[in-house]
N, C-alpha and C positions, 0 to 999 in steps of 0.2 A: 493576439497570437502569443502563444509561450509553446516554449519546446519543455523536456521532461526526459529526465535521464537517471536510469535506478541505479544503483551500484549497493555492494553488498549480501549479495548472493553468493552460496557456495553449497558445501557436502557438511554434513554436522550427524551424529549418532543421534535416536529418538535418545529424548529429555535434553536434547543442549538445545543452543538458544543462537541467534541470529538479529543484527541490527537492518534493515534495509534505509537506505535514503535514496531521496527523490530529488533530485537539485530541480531547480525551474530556472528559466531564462526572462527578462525582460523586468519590468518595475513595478510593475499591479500583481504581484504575487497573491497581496492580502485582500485581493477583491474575488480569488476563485476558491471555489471548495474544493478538498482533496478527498480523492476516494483511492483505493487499494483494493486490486481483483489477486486472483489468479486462476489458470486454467492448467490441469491436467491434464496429460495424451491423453487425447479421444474421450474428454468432455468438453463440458461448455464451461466458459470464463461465466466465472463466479465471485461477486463482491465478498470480499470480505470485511472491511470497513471504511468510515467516514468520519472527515473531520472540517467541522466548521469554518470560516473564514480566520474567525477571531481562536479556533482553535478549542474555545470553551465545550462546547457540543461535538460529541463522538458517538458512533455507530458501532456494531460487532456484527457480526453474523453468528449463529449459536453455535457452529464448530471451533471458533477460535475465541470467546466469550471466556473472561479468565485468564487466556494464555499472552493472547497479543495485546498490545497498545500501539496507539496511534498518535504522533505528537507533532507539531510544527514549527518552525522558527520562525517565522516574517522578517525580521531580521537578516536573515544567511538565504530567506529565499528556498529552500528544505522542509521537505516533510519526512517522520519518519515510522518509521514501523517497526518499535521492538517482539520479536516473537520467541516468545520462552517454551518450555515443555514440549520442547518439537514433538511431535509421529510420522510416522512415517506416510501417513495420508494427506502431510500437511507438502508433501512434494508436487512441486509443480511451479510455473513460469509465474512471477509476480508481477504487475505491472500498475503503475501511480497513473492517475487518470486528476484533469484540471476541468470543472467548467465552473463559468462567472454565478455568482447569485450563492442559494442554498443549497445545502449536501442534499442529495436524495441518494436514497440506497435501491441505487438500480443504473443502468447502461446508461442513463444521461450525460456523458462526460464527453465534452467536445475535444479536448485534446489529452495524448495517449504517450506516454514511453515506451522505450523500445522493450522491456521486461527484463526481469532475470533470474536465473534459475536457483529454486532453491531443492535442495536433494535429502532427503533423512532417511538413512538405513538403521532397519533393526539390528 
């Protein structure tokens, strides 16, 4: 079991930038892969990226390709998501997702955080 809690969400103008992290709970941080969705009103949650155990391997999606990174500590138990050159399409609820083994880019994630909002006006 691990819990997962995002903090660092807020409002930013298109082009400013945003850190997200993910704290985890428990001791085997470094045995789950991390993934990073987020869902828009009235779509569907959508990955945006993956990151490895050992954190060496990362994933994007082609809208944030460029913009975001994905990094981890195993150490602090944290993963994070910097996200620069905001838009305003990049608005929507972020949420860090854990499961055991290798990343895949896609819904396989057994355990979920509560999300959090991020907002960019033109």
């Amino acid at each position: 079991q691990v819990q997962l809690v995002e903090s660092g969400g807020g409002s930013v103008q298109t082009g400013g930038s945003l850190r997200l992290s993910c704290a985890a709970s428990g001791r085997t941080f470094a045995t789950y892969a991390m993934a990073w969705f987020r869902q828009a009103p009235g779509k569907e949650r959508d990955i945006v990226g993956t990151i490895s155990r050992t954190g060496i391997s990362t994933y994007y999606a082609d809208s944030v390709k460029g913009r975001f990174t994905t990094s981890r500590d195993n150490a602090k138990n944290t993963v994070y998501l910097q996200m620069n050159s905001l838009k305003p399409e990049d608005t929507a609820v972020y949420y860090c997702a854990a499961r055991s083994g290798a990343a895949v880019a896609s819904y396989g994630y057994d355990y979920w955080g509560q999300g959090t909002q991020v907002t960019v006006s033109s």
